[in-house]
MDAnalysis code that builds the backbone (N, CA, C; Angstrom):
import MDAnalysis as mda
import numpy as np

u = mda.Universe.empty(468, n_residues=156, atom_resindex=np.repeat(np.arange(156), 3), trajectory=True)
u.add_TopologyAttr("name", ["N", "CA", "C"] * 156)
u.add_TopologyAttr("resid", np.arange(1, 157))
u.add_TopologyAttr("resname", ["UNK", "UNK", "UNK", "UNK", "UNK", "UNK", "UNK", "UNK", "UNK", "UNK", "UNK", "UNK", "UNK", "UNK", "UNK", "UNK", "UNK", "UNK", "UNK", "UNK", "UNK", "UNK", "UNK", "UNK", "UNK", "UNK", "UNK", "UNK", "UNK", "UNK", "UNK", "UNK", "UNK", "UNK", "UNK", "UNK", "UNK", "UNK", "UNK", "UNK", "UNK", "UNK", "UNK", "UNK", "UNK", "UNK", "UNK", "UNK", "UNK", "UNK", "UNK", "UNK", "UNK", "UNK", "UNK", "UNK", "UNK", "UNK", "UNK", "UNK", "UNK", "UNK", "UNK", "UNK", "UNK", "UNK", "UNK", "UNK", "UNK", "UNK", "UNK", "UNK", "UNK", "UNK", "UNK", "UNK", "UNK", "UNK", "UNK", "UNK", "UNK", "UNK", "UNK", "UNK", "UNK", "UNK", "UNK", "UNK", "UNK", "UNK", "UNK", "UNK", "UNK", "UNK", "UNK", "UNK", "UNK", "UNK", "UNK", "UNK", "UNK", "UNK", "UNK", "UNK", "UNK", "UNK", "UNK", "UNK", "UNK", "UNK", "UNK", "UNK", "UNK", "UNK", "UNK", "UNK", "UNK", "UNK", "UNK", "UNK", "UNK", "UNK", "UNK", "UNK", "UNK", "UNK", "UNK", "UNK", "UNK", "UNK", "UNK", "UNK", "UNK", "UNK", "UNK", "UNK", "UNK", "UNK", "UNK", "UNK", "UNK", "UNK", "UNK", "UNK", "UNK", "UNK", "UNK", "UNK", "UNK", "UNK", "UNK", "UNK", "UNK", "UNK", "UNK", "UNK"])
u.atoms.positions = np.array([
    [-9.039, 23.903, -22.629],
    [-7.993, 24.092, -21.629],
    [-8.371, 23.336, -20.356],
    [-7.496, 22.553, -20.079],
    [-8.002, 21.676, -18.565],
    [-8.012, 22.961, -17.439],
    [-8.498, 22.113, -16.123],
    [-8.864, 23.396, -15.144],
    [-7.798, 22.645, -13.854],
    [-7.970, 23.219, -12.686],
    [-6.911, 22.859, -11.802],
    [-7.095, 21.169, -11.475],
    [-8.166, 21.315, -11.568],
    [-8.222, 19.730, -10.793],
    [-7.114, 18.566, -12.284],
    [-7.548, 18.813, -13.097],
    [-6.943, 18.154, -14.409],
    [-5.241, 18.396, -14.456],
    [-4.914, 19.585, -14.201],
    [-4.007, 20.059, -14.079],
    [-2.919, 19.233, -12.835],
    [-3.902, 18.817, -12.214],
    [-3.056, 18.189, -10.830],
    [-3.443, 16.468, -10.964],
    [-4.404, 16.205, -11.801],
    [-3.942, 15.066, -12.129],
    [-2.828, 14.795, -13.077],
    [-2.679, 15.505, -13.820],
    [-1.441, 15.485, -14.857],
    [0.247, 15.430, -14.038],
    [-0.098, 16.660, -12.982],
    [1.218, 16.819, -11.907],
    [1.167, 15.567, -11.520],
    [0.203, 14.550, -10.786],
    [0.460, 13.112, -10.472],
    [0.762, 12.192, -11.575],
    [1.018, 12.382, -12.423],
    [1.374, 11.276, -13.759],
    [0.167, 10.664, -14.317],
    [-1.276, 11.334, -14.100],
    [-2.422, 10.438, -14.388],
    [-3.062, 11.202, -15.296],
    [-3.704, 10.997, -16.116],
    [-4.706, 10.994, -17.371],
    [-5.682, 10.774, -16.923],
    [-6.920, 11.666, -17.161],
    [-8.379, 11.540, -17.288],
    [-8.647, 10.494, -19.072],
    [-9.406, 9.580, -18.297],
    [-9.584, 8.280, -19.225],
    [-10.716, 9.150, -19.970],
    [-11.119, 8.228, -21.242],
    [-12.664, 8.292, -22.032],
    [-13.716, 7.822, -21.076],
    [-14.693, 8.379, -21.009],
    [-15.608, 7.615, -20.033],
    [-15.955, 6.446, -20.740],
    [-16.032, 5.423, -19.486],
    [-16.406, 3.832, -19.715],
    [-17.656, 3.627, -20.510],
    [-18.195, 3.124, -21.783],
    [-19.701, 2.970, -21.867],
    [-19.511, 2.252, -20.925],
    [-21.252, 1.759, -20.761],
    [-21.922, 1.236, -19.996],
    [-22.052, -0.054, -20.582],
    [-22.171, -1.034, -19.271],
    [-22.327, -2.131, -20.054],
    [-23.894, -2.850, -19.958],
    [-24.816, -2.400, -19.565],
    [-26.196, -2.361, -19.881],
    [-27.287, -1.297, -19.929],
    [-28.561, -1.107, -19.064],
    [-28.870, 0.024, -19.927],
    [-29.240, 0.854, -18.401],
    [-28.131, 1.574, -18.309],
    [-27.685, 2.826, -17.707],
    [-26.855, 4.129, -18.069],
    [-26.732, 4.820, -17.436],
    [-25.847, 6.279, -18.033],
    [-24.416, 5.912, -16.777],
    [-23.376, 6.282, -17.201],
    [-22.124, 6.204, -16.372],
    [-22.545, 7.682, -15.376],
    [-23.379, 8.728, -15.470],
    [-23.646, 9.308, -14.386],
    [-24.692, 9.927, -14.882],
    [-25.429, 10.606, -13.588],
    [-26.394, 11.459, -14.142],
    [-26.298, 12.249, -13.078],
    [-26.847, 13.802, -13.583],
    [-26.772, 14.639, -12.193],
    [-27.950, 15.199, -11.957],
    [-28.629, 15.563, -10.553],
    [-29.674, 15.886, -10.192],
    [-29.386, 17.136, -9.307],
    [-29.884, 18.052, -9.678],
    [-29.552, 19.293, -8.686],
    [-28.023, 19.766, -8.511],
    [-27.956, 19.846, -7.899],
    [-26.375, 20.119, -7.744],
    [-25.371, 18.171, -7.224],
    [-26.025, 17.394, -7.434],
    [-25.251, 16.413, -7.129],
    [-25.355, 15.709, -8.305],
    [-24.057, 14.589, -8.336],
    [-23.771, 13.829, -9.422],
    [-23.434, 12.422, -8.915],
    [-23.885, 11.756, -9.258],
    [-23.879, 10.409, -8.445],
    [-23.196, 9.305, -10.001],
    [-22.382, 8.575, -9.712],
    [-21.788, 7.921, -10.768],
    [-22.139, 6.700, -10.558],
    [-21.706, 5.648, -11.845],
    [-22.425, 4.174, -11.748],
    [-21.924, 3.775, -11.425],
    [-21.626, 2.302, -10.687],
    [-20.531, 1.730, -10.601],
    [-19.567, 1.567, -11.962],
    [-17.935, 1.927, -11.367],
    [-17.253, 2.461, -12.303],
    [-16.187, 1.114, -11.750],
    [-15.864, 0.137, -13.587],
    [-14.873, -0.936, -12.903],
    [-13.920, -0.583, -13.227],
    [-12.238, -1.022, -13.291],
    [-11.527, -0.945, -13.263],
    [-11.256, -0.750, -15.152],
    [-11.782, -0.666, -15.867],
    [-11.550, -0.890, -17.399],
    [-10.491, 0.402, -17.364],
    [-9.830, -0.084, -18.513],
    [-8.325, 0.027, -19.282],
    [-8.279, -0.034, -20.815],
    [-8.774, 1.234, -21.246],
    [-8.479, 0.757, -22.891],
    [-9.919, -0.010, -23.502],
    [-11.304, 0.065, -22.090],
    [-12.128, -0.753, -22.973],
    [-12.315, -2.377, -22.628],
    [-11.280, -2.873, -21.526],
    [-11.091, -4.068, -20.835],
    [-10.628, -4.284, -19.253],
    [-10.837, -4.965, -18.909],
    [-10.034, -5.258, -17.824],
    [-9.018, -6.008, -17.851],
    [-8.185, -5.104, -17.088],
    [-6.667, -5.802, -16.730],
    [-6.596, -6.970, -16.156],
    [-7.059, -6.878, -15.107],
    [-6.819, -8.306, -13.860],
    [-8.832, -8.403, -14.014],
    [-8.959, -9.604, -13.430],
    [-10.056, -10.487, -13.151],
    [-9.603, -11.356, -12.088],
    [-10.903, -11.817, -11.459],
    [-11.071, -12.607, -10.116],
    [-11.237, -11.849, -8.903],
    [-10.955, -12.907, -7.874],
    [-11.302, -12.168, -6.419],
    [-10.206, -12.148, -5.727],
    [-10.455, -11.397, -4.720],
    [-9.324, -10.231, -3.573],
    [-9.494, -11.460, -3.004],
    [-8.223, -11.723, -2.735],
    [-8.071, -12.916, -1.641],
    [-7.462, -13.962, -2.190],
    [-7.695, -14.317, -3.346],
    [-7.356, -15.463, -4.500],
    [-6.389, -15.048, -5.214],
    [-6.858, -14.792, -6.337],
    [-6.345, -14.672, -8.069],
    [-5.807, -13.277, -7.784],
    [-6.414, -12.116, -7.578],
    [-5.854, -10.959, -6.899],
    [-5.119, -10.621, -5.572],
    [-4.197, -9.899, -5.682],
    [-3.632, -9.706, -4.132],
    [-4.470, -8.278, -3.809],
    [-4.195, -7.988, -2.884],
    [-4.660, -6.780, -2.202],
    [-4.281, -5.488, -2.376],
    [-3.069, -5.778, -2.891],
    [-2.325, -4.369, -3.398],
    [-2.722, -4.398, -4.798],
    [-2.764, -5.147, -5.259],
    [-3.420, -4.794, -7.185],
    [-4.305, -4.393, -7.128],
    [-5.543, -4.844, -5.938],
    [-6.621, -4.668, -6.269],
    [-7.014, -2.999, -5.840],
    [-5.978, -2.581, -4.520],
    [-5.693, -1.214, -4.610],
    [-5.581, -0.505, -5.478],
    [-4.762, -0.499, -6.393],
    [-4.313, -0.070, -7.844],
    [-5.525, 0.085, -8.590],
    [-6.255, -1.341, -8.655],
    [-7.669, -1.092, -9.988],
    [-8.609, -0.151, -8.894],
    [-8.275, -0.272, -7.597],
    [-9.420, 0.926, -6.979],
    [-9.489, 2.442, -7.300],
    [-8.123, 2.432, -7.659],
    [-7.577, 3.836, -8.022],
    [-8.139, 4.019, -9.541],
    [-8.003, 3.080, -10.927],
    [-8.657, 3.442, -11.272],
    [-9.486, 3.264, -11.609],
    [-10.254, 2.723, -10.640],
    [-12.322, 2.700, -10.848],
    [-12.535, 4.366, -10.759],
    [-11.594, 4.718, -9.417],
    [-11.761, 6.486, -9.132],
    [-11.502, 7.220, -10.600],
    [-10.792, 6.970, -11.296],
    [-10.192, 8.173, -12.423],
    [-11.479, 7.778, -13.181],
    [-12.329, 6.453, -13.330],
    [-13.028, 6.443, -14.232],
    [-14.109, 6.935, -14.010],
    [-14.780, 6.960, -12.498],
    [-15.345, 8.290, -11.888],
    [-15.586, 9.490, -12.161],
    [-14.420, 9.525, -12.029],
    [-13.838, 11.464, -11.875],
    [-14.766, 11.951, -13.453],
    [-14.110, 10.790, -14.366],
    [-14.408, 11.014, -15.881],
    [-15.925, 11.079, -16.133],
    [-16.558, 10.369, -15.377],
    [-17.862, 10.218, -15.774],
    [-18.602, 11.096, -14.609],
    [-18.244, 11.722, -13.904],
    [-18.818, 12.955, -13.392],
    [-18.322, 13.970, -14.676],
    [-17.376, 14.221, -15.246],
    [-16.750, 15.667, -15.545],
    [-17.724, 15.292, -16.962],
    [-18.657, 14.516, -17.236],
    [-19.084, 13.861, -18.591],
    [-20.108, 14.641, -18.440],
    [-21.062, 15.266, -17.530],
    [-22.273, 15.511, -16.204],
    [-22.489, 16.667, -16.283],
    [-20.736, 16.908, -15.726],
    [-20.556, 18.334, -14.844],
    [-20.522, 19.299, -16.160],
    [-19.051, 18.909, -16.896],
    [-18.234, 19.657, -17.726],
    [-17.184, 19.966, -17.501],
    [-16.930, 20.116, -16.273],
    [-15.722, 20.836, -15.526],
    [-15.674, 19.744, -14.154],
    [-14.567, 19.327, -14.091],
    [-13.837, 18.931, -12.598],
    [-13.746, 19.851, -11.516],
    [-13.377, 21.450, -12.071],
    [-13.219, 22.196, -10.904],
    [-14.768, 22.732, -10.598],
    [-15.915, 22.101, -10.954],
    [-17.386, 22.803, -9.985],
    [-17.215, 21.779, -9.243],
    [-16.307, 20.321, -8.715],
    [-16.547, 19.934, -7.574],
    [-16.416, 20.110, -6.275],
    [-18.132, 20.620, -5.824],
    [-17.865, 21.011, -4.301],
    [-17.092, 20.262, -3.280],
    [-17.034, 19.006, -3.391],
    [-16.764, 17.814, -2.427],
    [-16.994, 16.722, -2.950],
    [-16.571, 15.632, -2.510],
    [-16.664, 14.264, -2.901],
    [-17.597, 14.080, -1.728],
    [-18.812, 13.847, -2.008],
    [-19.532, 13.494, -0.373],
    [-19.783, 11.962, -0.053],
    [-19.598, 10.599, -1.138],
    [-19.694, 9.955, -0.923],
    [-19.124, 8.891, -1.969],
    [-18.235, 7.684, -1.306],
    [-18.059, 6.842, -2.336],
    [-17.982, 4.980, -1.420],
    [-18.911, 4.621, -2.499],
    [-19.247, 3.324, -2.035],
    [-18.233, 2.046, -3.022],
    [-17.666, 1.295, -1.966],
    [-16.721, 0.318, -2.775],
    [-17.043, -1.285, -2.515],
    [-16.851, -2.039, -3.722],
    [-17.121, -2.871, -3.930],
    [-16.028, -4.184, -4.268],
    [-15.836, -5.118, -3.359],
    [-14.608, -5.706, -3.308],
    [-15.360, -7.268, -3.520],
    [-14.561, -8.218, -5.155],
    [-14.975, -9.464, -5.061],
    [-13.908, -10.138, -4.287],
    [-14.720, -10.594, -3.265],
    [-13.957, -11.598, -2.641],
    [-13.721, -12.890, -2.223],
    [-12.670, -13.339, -1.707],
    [-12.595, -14.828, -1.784],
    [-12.958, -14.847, -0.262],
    [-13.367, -16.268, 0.087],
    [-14.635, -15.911, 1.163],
    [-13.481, -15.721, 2.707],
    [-12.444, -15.802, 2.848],
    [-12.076, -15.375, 3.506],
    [-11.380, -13.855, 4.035],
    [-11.488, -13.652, 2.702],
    [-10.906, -11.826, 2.888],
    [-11.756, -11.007, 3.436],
    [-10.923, -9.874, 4.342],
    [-11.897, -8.906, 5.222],
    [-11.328, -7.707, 5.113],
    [-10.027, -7.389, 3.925],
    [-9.469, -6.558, 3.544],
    [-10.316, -5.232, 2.876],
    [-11.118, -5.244, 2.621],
    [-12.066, -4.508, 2.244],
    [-11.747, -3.034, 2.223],
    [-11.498, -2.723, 3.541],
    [-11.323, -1.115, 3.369],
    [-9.798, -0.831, 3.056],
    [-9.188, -2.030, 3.053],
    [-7.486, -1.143, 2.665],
    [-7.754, -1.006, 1.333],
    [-8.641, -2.071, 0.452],
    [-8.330, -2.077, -1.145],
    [-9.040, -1.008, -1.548],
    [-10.617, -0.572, -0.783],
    [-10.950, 1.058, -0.940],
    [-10.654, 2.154, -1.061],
    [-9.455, 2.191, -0.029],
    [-8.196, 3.090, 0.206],
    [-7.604, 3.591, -1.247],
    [-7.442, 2.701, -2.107],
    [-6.661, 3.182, -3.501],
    [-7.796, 4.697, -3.988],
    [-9.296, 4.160, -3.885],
    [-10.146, 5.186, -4.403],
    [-9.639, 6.332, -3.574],
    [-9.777, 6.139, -2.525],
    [-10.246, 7.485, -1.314],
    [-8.955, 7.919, -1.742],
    [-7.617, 7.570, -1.294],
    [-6.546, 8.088, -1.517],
    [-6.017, 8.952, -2.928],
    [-7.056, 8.328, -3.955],
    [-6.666, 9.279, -5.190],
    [-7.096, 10.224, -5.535],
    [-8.787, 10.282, -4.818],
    [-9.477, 11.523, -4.799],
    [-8.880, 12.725, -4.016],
    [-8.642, 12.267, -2.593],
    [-7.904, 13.037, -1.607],
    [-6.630, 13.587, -2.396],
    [-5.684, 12.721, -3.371],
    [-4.548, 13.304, -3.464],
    [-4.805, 14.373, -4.771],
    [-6.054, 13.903, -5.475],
    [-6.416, 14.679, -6.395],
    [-7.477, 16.436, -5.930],
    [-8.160, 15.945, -5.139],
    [-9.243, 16.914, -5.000],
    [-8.711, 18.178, -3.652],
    [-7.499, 17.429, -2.728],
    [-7.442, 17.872, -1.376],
    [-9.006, 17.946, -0.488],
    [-8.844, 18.659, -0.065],
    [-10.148, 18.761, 1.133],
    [-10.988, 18.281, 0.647],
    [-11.498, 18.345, -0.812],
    [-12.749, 18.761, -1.544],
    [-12.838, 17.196, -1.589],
    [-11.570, 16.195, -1.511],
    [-11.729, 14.962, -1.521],
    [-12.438, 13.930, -0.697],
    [-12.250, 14.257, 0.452],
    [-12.462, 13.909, 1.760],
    [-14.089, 13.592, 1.715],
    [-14.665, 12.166, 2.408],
    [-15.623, 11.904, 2.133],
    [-16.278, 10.606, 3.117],
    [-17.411, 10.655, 3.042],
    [-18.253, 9.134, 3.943],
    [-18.099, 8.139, 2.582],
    [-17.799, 6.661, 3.632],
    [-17.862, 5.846, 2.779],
    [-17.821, 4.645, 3.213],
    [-18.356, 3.800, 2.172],
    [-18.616, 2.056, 2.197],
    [-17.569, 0.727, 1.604],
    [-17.184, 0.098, 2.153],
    [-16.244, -0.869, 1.600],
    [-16.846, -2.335, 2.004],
    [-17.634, -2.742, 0.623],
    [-18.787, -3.694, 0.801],
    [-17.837, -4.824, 0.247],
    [-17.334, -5.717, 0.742],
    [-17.225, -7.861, 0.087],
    [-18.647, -8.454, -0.756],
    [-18.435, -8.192, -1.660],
    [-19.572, -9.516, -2.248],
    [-18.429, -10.671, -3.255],
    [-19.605, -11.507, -3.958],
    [-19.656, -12.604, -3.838],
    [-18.644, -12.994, -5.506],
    [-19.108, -11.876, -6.127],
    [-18.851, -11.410, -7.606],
    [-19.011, -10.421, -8.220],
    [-18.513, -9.738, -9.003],
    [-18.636, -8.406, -9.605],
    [-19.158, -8.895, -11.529],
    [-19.647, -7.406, -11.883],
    [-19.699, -8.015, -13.593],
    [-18.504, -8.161, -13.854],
    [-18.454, -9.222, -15.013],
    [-17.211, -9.246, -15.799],
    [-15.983, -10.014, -14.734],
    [-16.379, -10.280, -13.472],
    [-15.699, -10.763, -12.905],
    [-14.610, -9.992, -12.115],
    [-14.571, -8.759, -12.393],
    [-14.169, -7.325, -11.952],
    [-13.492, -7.364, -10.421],
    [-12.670, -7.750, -10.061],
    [-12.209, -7.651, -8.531],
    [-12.760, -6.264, -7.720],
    [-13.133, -5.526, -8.737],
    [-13.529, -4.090, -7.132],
    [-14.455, -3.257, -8.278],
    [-15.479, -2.863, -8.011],
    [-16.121, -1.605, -8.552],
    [-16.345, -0.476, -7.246],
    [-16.295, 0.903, -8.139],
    [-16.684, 1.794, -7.117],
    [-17.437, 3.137, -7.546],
    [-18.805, 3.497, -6.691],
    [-19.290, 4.439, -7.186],
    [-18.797, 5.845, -6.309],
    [-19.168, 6.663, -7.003],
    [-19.064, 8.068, -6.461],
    [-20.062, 9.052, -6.362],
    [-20.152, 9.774, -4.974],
    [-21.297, 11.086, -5.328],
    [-20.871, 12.208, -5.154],
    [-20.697, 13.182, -5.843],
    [-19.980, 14.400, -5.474],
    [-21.720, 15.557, -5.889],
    [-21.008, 16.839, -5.039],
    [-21.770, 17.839, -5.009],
    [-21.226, 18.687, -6.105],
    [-21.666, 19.559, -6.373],
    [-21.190, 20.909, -7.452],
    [-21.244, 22.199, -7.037],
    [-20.613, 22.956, -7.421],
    [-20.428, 23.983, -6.722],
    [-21.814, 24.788, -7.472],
    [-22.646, 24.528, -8.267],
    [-23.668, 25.375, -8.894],
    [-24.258, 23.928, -9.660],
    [-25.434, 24.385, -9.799],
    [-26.693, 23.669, -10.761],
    [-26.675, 24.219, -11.946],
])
């Protein structure tokens, strides 16, 4: 039986994905104590990526919003892989974003925005969080945005 948080992604029209394997030799999360810290999580779809290239170029800024959103669901998934449950999340306390860009873009934190905004619309309060919206040079796979996540738990 899903729990509220699942429940209210469903009310938003969204599906909790399969968690992403990994594409070398890491775990998509691991949890330590009461926190769960996720890997960088790319935009994959089915096992692929949709769009490729960089924010600024080949990507616009609003797509790349979109795959930010779901780097987040693929997150969410690979915490609840960890946890077990979506609803022991105490808070989202931290999520760091990763934008390939073309060397003039400085858009950075609007295309972050897709993450923050889906957690927030997913988690409410519990969403709300510190965070990083880093430009580099290239992503794996060529990936326009990866993004990690650290959330707390409400119990160990």
């Amino acid at each position: 039986m899903a729990g509220a948080v699942e429940a209210r992604l469903a009310e938003l029209g969204l599906t909790l994905p399969a968690v992403v394997p990994p594409l070398a030799s890491y775990q998509p999360a691991v949890q330590s104590g009461v926190y769960v810290y996720t890997s960088g999580q790319l935009p994959m779809v089915d096992g692929k990526l949709a769009v490729t290239g960089k924010v600024g170029a080949e990507v616009t800024p609003d797509e790349a919003k979109e795959l930010a959103k779901t780097c987040a669901l693929n997150a969410l998934a690979a915490v609840k892989s960890v946890a077990g449950d979506l609803d022991r999340i105490k808070r989202v306390v931290k999520v760091v974003g990763f934008v390939a860009s073309a060397s003039d873009f400085t858009g950075q934190p609007a295309v972050i925005n897709g993450a923050s905004e889906l957690l927030g619309a997913v988690l409410g309060e519990k969403g709300v969080h510190a965070r990083s919206a880093v430009g580099v040079a290239v992503l794996p796979l060529d990936a326009p945005v990866e993004v990690e996540v650290q959330v707390e738990l409400v119990d160990a």
